[in-house]
C-alpha positions, 0 to 999 in steps of 0.5 A, a space after each residue: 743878080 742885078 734884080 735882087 740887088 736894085 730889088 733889095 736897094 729900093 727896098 732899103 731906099 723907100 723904107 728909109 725915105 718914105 717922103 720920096 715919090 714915084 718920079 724921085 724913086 725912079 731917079 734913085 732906080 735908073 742910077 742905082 741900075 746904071 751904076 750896077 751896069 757900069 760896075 759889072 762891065 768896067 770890070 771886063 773892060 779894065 781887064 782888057 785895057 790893061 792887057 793893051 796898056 791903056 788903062 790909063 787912058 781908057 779911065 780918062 776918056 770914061 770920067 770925061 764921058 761920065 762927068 756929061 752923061 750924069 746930066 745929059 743922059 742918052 740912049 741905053 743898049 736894050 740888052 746887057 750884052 749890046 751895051 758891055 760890047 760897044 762899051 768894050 768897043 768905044 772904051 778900048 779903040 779910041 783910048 788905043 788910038 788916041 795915042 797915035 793920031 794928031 787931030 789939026 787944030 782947026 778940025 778941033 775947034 770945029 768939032 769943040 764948037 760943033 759939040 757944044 751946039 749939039 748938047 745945048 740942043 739936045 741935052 739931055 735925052 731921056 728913055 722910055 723907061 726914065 722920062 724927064 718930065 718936068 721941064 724945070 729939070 730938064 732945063 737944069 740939066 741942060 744948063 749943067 750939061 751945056 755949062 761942063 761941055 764948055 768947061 771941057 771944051 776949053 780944056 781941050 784945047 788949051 790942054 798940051 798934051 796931044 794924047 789928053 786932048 784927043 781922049 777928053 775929045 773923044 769922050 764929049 763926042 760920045 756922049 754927042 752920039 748918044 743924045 742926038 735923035 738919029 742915034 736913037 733912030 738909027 737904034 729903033 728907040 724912042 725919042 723925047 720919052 717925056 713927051 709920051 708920057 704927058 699925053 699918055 697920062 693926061 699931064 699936059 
C-alpha cells in the first residue's frame, strides 16, 4: 500500500513540476513516506491513548516532537513495525507518566540546557536514504532547529502547568535521542549519510 501511494504521488508530483531535480524530489519522497508512515501508525496509537485517557497528552507531546523533527530529522526504524512499536512506546509511556511525576526545577534547567547544546551540535542528522548534502541546508536547518528548541525551552520553563511542562520536555528530548551519533551506533545506522555520499559520487 505505501508503494503504490508514494508511486502514485511522485508520479503526479514530477509530471506536475518538471523543473524539480533529484535532490528536490528526494525531499517531497522522504516527507511524503513520513507523513504515510506517521498517519497509518498515529492511528493505532490514538486508539490506545484514547483507551488509557491520554490523548491529550500524547498529542501534545508528538506536535512538540514534530515541530523539531521537521528540520532536525534523525534516525528511522529500518522496518514498519520497529518504528510504529517504539513509537506506541514513547508516545504512550512518557504522555502516561507525565501526569504523575514532578521534575525539580533545577534538573529541568539542566536538561533544557543540555538540550539546546545537543541540537545545535548535531541537528540535523540525516539518513543514507536522505542525505543532506548541501551544507547551505543543512546550516539552515540548524539555525531553525536550534532557534525553535529555544523558543520551547522557555516555554517549558515559564509554562505553570506541571503536566505541560514535563510532555513539552519530554518531546525536545526525543528528538535529542534520535539525532546523536550513539543512538545511530547503538541502532547499527550510519551516520553523517551526507558525507558518504560526496565521496561516493566525487561532490567534494
Amino acid at each position: 500500500m505505501k508503494k503504490k501511494f508514494l508511486s502514485f504521488a511522485m508520479k503526479s508530483i514530477k509530471e506536475n513540476n518538471p523543473t524539480y531535480d533529484d535532490n528536490k524530489l528526494a525531499e517531497i519522497k522522504y516527507n511524503l513516506e513520513g507523513f504515510y508512515l506517521s498517519f497509518t501508525k498515529l492511528i493505532i496509537i490514538i486508539a490506545l491513548a484514547i483507551l488509557l485517557n491520554i490523548l491529550k497528552e500524547m498529542i501534545i507531546m508528538l506536535v512538540v516532537f514534530n515541530i523539531l523533527r521537521s528540520t532536525g530529522f534523525g534516525l528511522h526504524a529500518t522496518k514498519s513495525w520497529i518504528c510504529l512499536l517504539s513509537s506506541s512506546i514513547v508516545f504512550l509511556f512518557f504522555p502516561f507518566i507525565a501526569k504523575f511525576i514532578i521534575i525539580p526545577f533545577n534538573i529541568k534547567i539542566a536538561l533544557c540546557i543540555g538540550a539546546i547544546v545537543l541540537i545545535y551540535k548535531y541537528a540535523p542528522a540525516d539518513t543514507k536514504k536522505r542525505p543532506l548534502i548541501r551544507k547551505e541546508r543543512r546550516d539552515l536547518y540548524k539555525f531553525k532547529t536550534t532557534i525553535k528548541c529555544i523558543l520551547l525551552v522557555i516555554f517549558t520553563l515559564m509554562i505553570r502547568n506541571e503536566i505541560i511542562s514535563n510532555l513539552l520536555l519530554f518531546g525536545i528530548w526525543n528528538e535529542v535521542f534520535l539525532i546523536l551519533p550513539i543512538t545511530y551506533k547503538i541502532f547499527h545506522l550510519s551516520y553523517n549519510n551526507y558525507k558518504t555520499y560526496i565521496l561516493e559520487h566525487n561532490l567534494g
